[in-house]
N, C-alpha and C positions, 0 to 999 in steps of 0.2 A: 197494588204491588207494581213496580217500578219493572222496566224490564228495556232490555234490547231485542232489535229483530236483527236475525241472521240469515242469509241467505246460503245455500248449499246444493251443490247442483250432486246427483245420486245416478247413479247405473240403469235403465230402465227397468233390471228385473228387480229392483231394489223398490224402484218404485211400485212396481206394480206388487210384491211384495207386502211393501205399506199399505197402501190402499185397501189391500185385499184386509189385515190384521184391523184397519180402522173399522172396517163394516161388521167385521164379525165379535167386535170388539164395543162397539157404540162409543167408542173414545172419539178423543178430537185428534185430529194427523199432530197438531203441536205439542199436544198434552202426551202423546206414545215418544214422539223424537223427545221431549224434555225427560221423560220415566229412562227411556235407554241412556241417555248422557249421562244422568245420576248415575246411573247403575254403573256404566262402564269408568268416569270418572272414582266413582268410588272403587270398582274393583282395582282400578291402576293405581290407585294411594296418590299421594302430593309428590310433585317432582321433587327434586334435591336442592337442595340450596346451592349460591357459591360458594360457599362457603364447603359443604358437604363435596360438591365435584371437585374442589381444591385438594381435600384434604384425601378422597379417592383415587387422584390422580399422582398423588407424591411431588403437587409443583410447590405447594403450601411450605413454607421451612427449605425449602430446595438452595436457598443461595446462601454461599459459606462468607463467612470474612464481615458482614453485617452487622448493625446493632440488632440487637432480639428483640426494643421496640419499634422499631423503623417506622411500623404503619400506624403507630399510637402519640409518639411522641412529636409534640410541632418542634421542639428546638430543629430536630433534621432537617424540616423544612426553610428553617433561617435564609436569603437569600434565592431559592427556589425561582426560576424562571426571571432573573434579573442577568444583567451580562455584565 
């Protein structure tokens, strides 16, 4: 298995904390910080898309007088950064 290492600097009583859960625990300190990430990542779901913060935010559709394909269609682009 493929993997990165991360480094993370933690609170002392965090650590001691840790250590403490390792020993009583017979886990490895990596294998406990990788079980919490899962967990915590999984509790917090997937961020939002841009798409999603667009469409949450009301800036999506927001500009009036425009074509309604503007961000699909190349002809609008025709010209586009020439002077």
């Amino acid at each position: 298995m493929a993997s990165d290492r991360i480094t993370v600097r933690v609170p002392d009583q965090l650590a001691e904390d840790l250590q403490r859960f390792v020993v009583m625990s017979g886990k490895a300190e990596s294998t406990v910080i990788r079980e919490a990430l899962t967990q915590y990542l999984e509790a917090h779901g997937q961020l939002p898309s841009c798409y999603e913060l667009l469409v949450k935010s009301k800036v999506l559709g927001s500009m009036q007088g425009l074509p309604p394909d503007l961000s699909s269609n190349q002809s609008h682009m025709d010209g586009f950064g020439r002077e």
